[in-house]
C-alpha positions as CSV (number, residue, x, y, z in Angstrom):
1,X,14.5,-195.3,72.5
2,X,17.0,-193.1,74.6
3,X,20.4,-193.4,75.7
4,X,18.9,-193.7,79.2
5,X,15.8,-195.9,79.0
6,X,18.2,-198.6,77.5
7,X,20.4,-198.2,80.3
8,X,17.3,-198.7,82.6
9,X,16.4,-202.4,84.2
10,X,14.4,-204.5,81.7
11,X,11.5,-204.1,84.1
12,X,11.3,-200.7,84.6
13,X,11.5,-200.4,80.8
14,X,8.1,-202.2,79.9
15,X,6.6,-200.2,82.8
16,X,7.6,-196.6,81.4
17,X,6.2,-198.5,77.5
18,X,2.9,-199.6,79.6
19,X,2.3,-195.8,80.8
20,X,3.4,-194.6,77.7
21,X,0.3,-196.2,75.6
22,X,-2.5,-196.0,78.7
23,X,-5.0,-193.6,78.1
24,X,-5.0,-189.8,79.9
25,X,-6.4,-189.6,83.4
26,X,-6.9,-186.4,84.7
27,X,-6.0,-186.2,88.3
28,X,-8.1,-184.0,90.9
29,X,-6.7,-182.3,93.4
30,X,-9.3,-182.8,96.5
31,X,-7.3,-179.7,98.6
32,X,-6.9,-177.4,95.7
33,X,-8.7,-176.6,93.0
34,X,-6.2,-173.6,91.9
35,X,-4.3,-175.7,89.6
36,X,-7.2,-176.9,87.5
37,X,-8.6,-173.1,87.5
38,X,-5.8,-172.2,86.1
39,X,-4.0,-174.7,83.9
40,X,-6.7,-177.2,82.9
41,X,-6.1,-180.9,83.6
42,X,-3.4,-182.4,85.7
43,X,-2.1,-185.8,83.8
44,X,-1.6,-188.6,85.5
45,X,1.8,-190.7,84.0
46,X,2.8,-187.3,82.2
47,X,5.8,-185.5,82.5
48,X,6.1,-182.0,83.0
49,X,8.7,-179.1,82.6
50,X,8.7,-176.2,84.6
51,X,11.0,-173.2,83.1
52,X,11.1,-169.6,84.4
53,X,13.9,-167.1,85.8
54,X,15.7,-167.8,88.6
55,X,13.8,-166.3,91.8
56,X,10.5,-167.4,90.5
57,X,9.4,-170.4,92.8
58,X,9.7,-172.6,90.2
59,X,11.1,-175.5,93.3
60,X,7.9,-174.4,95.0
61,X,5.2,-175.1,92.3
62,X,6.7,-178.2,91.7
63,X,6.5,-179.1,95.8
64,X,3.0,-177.8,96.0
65,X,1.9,-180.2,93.1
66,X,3.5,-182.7,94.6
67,X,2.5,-182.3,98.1
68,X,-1.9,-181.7,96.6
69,X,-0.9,-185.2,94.3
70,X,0.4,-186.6,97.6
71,X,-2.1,-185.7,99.6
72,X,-4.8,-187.1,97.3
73,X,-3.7,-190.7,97.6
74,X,-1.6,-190.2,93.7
75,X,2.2,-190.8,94.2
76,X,4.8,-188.9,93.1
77,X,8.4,-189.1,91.9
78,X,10.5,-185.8,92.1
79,X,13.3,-185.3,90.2
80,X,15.8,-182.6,91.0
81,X,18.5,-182.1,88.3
82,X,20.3,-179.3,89.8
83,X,19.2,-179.2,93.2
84,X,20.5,-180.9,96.4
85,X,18.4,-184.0,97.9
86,X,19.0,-181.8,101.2
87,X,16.9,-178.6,99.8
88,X,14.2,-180.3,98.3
89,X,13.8,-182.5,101.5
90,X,13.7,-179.3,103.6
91,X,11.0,-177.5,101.2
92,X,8.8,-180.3,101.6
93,X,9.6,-180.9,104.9
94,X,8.8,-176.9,105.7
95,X,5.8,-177.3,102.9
96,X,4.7,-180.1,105.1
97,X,4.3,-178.8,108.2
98,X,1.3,-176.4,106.5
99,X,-0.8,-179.1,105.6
């Protein structure tokens, strides 16, 4: 076990262990089928990493995903690591509008 899941609360511990054995669900995306077309299944409880050059809408995948997971009914945690809260709040703010 990590550094950081031991430093987590006790209950959020045997929630990550309870995702980590459930089965795979794919996830559908009612308002887009692009990403299934193109990547194959979307898991639900995974983790995914997104790597690419600076410049290449990287932020803007991951706020597209998380707007069609969104606006399934799914819910979504988004971490940014480098980014300010501010920037990702206006992308999806901006990404919002659209919808």
């Amino acid at each position: 076990m990590s550094d950081i899941i031991k430093s987590l609360p006790p209950e959020i511990q045997q929630r990550l262990a309870a995702i980590s054995k459930s089965k795979i669900k794919g996830v559908v995306l009612d308002a887009e089928a692009w990403f299934g077309d193109t990547m194959g299944i979307f898991a639900a409880g995974a983790s995914y990493l997104i790597g690419g050059a600076p410049g290449s809408r990287k932020s803007g995948l991951v706020t597209q995903l998380a707007l069609d997971v969104a606006c399934s009914g799914g819910r979504v945690l988004y971490l940014a690591n480098e980014e300010p809260t501010a920037c990702v709040y206006g992308r999806l703010h901006r990404m919002w509008e659209g919808l």
